[in-house]
Backbone as CSV, one residue per row, in Angstrom:
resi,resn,N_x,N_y,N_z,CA_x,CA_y,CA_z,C_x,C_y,C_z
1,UNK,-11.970,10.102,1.988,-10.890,9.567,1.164,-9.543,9.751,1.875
2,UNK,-8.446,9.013,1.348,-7.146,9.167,2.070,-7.015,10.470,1.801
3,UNK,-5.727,11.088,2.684,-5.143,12.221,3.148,-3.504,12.011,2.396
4,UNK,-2.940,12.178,1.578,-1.216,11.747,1.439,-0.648,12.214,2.916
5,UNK,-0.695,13.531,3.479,-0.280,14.271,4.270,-0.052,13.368,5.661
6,UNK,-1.570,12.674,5.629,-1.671,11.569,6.980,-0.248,10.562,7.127
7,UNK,0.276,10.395,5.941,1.475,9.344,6.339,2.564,9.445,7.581
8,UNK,1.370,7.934,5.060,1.352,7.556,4.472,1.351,8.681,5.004
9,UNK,-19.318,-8.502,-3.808,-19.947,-9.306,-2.925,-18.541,-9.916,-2.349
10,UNK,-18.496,-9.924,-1.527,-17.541,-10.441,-0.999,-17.282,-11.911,-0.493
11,UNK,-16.094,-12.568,-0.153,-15.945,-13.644,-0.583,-16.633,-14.716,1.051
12,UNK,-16.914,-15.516,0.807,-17.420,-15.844,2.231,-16.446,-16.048,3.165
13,UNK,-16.191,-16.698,4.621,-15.007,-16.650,5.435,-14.565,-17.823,5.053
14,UNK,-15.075,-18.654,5.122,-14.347,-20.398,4.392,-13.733,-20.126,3.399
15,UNK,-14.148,-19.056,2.430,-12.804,-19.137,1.404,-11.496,-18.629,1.901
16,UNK,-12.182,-17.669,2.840,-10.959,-16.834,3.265,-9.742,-17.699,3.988
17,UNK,-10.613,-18.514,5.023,-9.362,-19.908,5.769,-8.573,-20.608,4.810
18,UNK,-9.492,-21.085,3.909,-8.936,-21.965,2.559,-7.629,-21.105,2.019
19,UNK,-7.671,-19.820,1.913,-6.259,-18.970,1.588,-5.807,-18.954,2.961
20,UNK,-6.079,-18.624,4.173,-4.545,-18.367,4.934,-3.775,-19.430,4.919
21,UNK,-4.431,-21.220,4.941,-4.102,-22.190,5.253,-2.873,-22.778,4.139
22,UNK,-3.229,-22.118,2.848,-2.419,-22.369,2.194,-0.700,-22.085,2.202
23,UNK,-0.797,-20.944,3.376,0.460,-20.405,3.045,1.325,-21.256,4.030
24,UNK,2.851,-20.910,3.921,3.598,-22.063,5.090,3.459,-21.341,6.016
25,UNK,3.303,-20.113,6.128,3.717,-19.910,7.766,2.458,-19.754,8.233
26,UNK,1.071,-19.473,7.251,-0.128,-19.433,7.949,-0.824,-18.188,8.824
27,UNK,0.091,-17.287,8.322,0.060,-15.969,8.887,-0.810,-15.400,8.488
28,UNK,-1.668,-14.104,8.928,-2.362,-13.486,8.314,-2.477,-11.913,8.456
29,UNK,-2.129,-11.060,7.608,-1.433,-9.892,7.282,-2.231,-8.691,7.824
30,UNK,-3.779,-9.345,7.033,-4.807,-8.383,6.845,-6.168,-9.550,7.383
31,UNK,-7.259,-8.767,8.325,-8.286,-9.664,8.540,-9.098,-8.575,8.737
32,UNK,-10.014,-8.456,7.318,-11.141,-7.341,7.671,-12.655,-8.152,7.358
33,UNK,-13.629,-7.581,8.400,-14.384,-8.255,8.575,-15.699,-6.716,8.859
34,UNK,-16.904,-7.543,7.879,-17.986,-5.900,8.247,-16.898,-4.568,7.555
35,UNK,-16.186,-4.411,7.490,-15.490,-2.804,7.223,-16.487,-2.305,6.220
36,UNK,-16.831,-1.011,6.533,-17.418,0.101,6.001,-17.276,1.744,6.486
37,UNK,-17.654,2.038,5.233,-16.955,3.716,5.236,-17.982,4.149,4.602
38,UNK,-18.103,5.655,5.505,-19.054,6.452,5.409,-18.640,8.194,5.642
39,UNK,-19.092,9.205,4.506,-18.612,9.840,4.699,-19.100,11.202,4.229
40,UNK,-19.018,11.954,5.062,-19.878,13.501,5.206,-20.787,13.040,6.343
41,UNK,-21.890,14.241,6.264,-22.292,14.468,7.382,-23.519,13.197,7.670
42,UNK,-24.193,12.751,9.056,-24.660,11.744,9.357,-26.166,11.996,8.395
43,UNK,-26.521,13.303,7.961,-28.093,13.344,7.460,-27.465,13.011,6.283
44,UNK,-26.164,13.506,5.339,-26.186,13.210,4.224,-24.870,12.333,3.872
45,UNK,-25.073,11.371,4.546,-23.339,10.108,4.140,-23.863,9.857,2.777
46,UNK,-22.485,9.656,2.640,-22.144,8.511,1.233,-21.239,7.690,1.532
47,UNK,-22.367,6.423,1.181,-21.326,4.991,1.701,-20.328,4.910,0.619
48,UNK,-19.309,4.449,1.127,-18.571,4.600,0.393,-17.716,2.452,0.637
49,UNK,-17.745,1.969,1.459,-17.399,0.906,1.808,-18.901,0.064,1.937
50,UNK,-18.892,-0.729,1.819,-20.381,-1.616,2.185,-20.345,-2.977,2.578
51,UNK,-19.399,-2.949,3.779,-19.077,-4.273,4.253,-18.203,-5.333,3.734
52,UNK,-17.184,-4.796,3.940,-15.830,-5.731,3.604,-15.393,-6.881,4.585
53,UNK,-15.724,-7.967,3.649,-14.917,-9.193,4.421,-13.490,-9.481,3.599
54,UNK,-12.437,-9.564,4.406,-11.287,-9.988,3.860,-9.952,-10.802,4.604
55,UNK,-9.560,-11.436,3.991,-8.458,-12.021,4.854,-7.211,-11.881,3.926
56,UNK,-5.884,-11.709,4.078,-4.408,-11.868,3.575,-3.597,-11.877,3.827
57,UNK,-2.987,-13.352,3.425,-1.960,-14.228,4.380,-1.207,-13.415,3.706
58,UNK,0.250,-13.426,4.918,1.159,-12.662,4.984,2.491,-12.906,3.732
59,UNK,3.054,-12.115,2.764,3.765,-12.552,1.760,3.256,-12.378,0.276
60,UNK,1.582,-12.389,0.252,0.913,-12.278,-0.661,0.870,-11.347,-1.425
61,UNK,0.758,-11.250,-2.282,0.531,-10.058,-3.621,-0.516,-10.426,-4.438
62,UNK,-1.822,-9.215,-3.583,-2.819,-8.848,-4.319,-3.120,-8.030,-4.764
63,UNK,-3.926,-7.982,-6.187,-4.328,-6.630,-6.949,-5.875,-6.505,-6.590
64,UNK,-5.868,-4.723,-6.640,-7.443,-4.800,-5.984,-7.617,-4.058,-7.334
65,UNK,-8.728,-4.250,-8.432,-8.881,-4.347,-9.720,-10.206,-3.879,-9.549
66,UNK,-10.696,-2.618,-10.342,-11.753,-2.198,-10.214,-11.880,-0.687,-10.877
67,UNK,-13.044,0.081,-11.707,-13.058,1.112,-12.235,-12.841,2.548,-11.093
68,UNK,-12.873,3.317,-11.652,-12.548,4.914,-10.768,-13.926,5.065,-10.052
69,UNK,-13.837,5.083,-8.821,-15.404,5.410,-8.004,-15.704,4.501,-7.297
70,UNK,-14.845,2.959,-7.250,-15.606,1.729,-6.993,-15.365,1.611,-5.702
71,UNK,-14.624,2.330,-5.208,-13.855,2.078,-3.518,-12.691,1.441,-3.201
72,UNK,-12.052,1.082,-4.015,-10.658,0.499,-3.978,-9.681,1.338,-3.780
73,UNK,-9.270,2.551,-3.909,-8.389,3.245,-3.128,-8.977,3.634,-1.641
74,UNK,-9.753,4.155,-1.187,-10.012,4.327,-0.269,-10.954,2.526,0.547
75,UNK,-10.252,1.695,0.185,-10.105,0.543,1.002,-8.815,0.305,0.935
76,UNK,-8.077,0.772,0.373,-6.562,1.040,0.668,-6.628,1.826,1.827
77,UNK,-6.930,3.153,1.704,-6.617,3.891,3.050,-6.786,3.404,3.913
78,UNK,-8.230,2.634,4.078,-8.815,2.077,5.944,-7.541,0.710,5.798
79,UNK,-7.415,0.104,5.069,-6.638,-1.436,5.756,-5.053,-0.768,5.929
80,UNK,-4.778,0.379,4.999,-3.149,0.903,5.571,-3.089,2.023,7.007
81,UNK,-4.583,2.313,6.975,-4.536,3.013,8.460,-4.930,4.435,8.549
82,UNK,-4.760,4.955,7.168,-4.850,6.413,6.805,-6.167,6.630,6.957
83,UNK,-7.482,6.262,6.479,-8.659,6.357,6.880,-9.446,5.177,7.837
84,UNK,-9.805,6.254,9.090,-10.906,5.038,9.807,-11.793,4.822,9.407
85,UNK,-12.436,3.442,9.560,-13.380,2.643,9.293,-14.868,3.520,10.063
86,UNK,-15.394,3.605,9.161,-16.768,3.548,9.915,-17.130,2.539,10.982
87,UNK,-17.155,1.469,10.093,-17.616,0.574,11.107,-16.958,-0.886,10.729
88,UNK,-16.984,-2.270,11.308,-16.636,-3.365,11.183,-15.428,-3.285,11.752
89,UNK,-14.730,-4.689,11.503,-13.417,-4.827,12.569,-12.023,-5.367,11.297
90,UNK,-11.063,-4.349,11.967,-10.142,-4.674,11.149,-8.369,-4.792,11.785
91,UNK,-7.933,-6.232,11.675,-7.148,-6.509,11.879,-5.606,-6.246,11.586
92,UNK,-4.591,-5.446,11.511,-3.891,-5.509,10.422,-2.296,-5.529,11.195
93,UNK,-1.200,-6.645,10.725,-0.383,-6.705,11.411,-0.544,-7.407,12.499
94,UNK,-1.506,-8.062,13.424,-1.439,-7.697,14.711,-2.605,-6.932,15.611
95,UNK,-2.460,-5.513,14.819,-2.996,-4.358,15.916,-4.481,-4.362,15.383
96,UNK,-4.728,-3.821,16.529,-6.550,-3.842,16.015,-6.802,-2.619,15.693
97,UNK,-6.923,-2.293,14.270,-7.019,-0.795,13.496,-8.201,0.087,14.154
98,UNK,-9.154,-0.720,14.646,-10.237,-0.112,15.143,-10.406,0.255,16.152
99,UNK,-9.534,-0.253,17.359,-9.677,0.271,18.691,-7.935,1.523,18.853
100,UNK,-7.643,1.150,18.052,-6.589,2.422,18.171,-6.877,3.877,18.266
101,UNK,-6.313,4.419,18.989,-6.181,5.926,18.744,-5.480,6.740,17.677
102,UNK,-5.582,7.582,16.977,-4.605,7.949,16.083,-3.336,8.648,16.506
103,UNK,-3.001,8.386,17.431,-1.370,8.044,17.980,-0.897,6.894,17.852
104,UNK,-2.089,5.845,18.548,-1.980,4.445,17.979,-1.971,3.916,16.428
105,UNK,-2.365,4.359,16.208,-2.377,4.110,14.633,-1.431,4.598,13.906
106,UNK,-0.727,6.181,14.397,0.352,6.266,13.940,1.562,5.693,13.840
107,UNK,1.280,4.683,15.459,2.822,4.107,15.730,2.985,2.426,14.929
108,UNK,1.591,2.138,14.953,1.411,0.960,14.368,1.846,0.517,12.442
109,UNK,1.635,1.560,12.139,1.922,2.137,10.823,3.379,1.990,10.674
110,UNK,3.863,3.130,11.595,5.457,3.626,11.666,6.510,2.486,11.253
111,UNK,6.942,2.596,10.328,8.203,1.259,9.685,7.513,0.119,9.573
112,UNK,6.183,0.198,9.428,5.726,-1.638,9.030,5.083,-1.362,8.108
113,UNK,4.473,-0.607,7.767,3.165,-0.450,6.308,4.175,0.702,5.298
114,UNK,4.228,0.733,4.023,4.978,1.650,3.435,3.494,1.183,2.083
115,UNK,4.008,2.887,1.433,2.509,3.162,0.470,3.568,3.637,-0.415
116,UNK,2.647,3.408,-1.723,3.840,4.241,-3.178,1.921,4.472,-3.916
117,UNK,2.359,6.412,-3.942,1.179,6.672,-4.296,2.043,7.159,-5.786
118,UNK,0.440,8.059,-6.663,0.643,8.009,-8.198,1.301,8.794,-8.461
119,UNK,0.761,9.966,-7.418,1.558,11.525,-7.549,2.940,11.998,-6.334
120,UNK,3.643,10.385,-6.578,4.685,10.412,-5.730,5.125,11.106,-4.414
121,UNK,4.360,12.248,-4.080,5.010,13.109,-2.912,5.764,13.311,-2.057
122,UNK,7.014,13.779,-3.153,8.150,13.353,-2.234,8.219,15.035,-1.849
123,UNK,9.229,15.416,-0.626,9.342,16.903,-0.367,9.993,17.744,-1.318
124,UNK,9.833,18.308,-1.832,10.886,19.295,-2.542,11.666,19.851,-2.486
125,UNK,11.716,19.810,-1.150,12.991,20.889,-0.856,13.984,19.846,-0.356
126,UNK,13.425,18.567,-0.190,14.764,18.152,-0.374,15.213,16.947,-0.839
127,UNK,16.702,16.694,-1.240,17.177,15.199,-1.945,16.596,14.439,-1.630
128,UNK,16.947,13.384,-2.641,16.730,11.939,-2.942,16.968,11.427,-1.577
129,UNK,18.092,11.728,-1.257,18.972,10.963,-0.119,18.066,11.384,1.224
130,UNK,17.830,12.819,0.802,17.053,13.296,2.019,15.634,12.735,2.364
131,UNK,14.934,12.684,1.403,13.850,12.043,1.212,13.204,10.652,1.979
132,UNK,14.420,10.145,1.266,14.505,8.548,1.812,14.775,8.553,3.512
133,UNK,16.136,9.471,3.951,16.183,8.945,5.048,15.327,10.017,6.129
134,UNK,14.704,10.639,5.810,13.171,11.028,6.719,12.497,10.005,7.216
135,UNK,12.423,9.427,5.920,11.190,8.156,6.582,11.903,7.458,7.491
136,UNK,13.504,7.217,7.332,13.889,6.102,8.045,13.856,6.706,9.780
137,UNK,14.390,7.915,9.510,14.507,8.769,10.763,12.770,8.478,11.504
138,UNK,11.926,8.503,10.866,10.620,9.018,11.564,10.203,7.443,11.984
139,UNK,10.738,6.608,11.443,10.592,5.347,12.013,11.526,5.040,13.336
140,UNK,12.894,5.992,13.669,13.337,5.468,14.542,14.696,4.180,14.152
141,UNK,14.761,3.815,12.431,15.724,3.183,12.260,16.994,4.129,12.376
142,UNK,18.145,3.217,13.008,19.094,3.863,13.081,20.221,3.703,11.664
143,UNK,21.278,4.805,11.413,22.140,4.557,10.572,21.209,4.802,8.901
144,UNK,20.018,5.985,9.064,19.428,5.585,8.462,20.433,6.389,7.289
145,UNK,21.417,7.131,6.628,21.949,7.441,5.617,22.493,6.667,4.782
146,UNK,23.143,5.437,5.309,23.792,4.417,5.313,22.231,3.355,4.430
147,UNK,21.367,3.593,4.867,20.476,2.839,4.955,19.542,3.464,3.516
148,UNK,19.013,4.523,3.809,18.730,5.528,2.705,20.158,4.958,0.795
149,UNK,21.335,5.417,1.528,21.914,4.859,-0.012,21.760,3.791,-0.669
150,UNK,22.112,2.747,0.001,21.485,1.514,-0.346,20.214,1.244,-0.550
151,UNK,19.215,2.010,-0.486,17.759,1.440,-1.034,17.823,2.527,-2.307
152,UNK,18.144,3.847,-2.481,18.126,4.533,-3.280,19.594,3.420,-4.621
153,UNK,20.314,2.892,-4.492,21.371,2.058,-5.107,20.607,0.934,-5.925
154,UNK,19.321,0.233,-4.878,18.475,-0.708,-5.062,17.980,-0.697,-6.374
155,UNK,17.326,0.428,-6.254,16.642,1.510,-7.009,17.174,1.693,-8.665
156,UNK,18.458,1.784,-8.345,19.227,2.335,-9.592,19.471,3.599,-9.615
157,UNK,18.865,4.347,-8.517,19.319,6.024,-8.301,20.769,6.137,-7.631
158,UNK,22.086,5.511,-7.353,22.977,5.668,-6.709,23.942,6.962,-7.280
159,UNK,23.583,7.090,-8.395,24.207,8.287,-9.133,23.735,9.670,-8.951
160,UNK,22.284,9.752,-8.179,21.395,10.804,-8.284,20.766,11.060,-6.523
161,UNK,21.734,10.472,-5.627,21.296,10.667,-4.017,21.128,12.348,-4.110
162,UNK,21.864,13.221,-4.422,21.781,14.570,-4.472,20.785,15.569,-4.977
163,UNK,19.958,14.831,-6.114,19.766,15.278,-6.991,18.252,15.513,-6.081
164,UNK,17.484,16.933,-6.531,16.344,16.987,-5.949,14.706,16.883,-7.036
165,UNK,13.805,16.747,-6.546,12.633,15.951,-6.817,12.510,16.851,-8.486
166,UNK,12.899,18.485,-8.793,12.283,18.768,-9.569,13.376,18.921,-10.986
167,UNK,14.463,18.115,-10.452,16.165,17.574,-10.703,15.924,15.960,-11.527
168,UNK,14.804,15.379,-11.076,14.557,14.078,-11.787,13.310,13.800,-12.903
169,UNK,13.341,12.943,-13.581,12.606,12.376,-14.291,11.004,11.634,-13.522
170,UNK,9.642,11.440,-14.136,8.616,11.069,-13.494,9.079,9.555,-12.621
171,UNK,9.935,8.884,-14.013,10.168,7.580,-13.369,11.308,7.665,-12.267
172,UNK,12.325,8.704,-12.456,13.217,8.763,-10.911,12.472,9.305,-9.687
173,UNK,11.834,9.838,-9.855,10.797,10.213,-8.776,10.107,8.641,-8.457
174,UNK,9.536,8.404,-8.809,8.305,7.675,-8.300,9.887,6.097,-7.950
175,UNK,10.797,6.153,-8.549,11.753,4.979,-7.970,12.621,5.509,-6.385
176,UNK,12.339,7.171,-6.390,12.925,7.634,-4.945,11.783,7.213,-4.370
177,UNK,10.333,7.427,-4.585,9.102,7.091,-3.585,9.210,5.458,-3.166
178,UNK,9.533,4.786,-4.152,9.605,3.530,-4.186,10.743,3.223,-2.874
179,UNK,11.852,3.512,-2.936,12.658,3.498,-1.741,12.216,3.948,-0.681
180,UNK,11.551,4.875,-0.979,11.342,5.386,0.622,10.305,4.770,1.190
181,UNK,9.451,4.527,0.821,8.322,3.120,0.909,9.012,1.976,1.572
182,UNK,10.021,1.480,1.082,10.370,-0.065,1.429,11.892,0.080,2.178
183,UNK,12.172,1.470,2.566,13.602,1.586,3.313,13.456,0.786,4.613
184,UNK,12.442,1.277,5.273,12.334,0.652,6.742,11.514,-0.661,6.907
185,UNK,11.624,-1.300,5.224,11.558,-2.933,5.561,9.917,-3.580,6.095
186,UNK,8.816,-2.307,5.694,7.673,-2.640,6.146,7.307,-4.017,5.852
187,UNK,6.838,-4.397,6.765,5.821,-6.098,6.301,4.867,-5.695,5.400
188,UNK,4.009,-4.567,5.689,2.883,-4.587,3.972,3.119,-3.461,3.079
189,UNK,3.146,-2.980,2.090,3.526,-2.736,1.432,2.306,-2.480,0.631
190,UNK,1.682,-0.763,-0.028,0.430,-0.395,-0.556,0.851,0.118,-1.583
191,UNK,0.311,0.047,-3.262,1.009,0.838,-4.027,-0.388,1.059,-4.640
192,UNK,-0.885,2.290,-4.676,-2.452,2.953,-5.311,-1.935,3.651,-6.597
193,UNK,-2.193,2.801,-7.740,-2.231,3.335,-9.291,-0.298,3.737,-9.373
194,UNK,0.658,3.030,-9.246,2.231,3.543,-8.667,2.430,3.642,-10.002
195,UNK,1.648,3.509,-11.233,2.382,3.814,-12.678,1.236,5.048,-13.378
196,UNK,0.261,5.617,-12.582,-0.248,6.322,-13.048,0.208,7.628,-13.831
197,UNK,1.109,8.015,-13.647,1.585,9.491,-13.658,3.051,9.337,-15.128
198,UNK,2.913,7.942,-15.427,3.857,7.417,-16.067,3.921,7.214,-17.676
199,UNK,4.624,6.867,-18.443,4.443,6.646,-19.730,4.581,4.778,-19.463
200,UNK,4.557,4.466,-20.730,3.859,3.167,-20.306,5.127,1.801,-20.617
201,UNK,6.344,2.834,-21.065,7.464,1.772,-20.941,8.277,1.979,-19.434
202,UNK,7.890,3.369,-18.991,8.461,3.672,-17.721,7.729,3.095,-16.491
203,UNK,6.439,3.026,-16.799,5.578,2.039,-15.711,5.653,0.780,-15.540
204,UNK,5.892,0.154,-16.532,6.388,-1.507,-16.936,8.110,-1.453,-16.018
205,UNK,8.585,-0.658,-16.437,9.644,-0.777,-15.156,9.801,-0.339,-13.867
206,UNK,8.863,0.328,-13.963,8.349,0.470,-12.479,7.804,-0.597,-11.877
207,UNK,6.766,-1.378,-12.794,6.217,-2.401,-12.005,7.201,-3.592,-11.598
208,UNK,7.760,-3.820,-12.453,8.886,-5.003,-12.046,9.697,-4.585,-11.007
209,UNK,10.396,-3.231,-10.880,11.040,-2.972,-9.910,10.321,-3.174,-8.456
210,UNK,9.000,-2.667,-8.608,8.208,-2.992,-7.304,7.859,-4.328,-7.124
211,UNK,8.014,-5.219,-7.800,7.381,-7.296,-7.623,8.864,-7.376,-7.460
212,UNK,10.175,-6.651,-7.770,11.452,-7.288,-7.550,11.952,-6.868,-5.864
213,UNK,11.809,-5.489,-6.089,11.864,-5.313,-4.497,11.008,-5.869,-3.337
214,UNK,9.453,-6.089,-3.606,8.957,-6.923,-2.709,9.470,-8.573,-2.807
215,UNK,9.535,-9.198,-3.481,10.163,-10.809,-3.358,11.482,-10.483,-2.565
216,UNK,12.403,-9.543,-2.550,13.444,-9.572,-1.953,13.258,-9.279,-0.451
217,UNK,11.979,-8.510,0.123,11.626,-7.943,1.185,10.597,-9.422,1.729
218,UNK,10.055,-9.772,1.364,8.515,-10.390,1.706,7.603,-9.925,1.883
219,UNK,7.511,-8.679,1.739,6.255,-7.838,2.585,5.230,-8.906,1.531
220,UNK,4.244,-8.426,2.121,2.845,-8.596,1.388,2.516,-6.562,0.767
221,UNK,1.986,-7.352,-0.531,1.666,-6.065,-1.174,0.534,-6.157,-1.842
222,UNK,-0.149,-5.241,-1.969,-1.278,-4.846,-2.577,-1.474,-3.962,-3.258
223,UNK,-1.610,-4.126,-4.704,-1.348,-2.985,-5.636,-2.755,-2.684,-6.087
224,UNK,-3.083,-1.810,-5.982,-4.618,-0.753,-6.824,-4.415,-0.313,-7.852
225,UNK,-5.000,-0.833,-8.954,-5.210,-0.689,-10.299,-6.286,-0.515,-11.510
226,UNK,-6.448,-0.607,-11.918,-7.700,-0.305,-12.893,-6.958,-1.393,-14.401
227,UNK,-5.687,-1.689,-13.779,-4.514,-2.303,-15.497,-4.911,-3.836,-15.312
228,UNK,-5.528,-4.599,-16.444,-6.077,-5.859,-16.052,-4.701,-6.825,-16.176
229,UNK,-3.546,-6.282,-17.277,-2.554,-7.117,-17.626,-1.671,-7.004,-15.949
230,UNK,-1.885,-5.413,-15.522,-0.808,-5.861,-14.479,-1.812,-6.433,-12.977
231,UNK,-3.327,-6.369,-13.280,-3.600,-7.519,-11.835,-3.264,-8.373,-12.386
232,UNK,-2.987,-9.481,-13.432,-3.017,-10.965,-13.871,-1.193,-11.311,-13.382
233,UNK,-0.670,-10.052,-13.182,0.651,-10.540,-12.322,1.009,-10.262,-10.784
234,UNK,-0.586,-10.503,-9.995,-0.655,-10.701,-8.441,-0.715,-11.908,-9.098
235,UNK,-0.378,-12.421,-6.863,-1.318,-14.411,-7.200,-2.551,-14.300,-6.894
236,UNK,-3.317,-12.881,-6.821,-4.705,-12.878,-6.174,-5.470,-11.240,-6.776
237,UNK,-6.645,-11.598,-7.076,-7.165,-10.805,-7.839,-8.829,-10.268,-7.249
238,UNK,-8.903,-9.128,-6.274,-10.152,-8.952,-5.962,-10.667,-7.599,-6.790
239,UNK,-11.202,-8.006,-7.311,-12.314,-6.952,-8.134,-13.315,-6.316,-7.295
240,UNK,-13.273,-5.016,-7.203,-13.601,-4.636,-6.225,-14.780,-3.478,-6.994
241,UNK,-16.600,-3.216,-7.033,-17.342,-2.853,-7.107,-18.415,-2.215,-6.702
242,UNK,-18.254,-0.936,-6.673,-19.759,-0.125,-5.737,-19.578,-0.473,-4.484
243,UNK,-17.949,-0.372,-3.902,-18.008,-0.153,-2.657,-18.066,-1.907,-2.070
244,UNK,-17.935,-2.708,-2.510,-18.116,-4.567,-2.597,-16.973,-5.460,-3.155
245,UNK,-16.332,-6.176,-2.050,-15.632,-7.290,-3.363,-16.610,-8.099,-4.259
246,UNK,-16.691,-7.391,-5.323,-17.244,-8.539,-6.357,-16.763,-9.916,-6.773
247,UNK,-15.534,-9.989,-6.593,-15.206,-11.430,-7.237,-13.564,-11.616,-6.364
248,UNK,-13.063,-12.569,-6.157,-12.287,-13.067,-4.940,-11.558,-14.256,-5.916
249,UNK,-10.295,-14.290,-5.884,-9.728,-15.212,-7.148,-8.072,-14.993,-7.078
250,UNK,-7.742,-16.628,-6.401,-6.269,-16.774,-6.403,-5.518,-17.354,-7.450
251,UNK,-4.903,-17.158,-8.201,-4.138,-17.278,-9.231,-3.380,-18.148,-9.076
């Protein structure tokens, strides 16, 4: 399963062309093909992936929709980089997730993929402000304080840059994670259960804040959920089962 610390039936391929082709620029974000995950020791694995075919054109917002156990967070981890693939080939960005090293994989990651997990993990010991511009620093963006206020402003935290993690509310927390996720402007963009930890008028604004900040960014995002009302507001809906896309469906 993913690491936080690490930072961070399926559909046939003709359907899959039929979606990249649709988009204007024709790009394609994510191209996983065979992916499977396996895990513990070789006498006693548990599959945990069972051959993922997938494609996602770049810009897209899909929900991966599926009960607790089914493999949908940890097919988050392998396509954001945090867990390797057992086996099959996976494309992402560009880089080939599978022949990387995990230096490679670290750098490939670095300012292009940003994740908003449930149990927010932001550092404690330090600010909002601080928080945010770590990530920007560890990416190498420059001016990142400058850069850090303005996404924390984005946010609606501009009043609270100071303020530290155990200083805020569940929903100011998880809106500092939210910044720090999308400060350095990643192209994809992972959010696993991002209203879990939430009450359910504070998650509803969470979610909009995250579909408002991605349309303003473009990334492509992919949100993991188990909430059927909030997959029906991706344009794409894979239901994901026993380790299988069960059902493949653009909106």
């Amino acid at each position: 399963m993913f690491h936080p610390s690490k930072h961070l039936a399926a559909a046939g391929p003709h359907h899959h062309t039929d979606i990249v082709t649709q988009t204007a620029n024709g790009k394609t974000a994510i191209l996983a093909q065979g992916l499977t995950l396996s895990l513990g020791s070789a006498a006693e694995a548990t599959s945990i992936l069972k051959g993922i075919d997938l494609s996602v054109p770049q810009g897209q917002v899909v929900a991966l929709l599926g009960p607790s156990g089914s493999g949908k967070s940890s097919l988050m981890a392998v396509l954001s980089g945090l867990e390797r693939a057992s086996g099959g080939q996976l494309n992402v960005g560009g880089a080939d997730f599978m022949g990387l090293s995990e230096d490679g994989l670290a750098l490939a990651r670095r300012g292009r993929i940003g994740v908003v997990l449930q149990a927010f993990h932001l550092l404690p010991t330090m600010s909002a402000l601080d928080n945010v511009m770590t990530a920007l620093e560890l990416a190498g963006i420059p001016d990142a304080e400058a850069r850090a206020q303005e996404e924390l402003e984005a946010v609606g935290l501009g009043h609270r840059l100071h303020h530290y993690p155990s200083q805020l509310s569940g929903g100011e927390q998880q809106r500092v994670a939210i910044a720090r996720a999308l400060a350095p402007r990643p192209a994809l963009l992972f959010a696993d259960e991002p209203t879990g930890n939430l009450d359910t008028a504070t998650g509803e604004a969470i979610i909009e804040l995250i579909l408002a900040r991605r349309a303003e960014t473009g990334a492509t995002l992919l949100i993991i959920t188990h909430d059927e009302a909030l997959a029906r507001r991706a344009q794409r809906i894979l239901r994901i089962a026993d380790g299988r896309i069960a059902s493949d469906i653009v909106q």
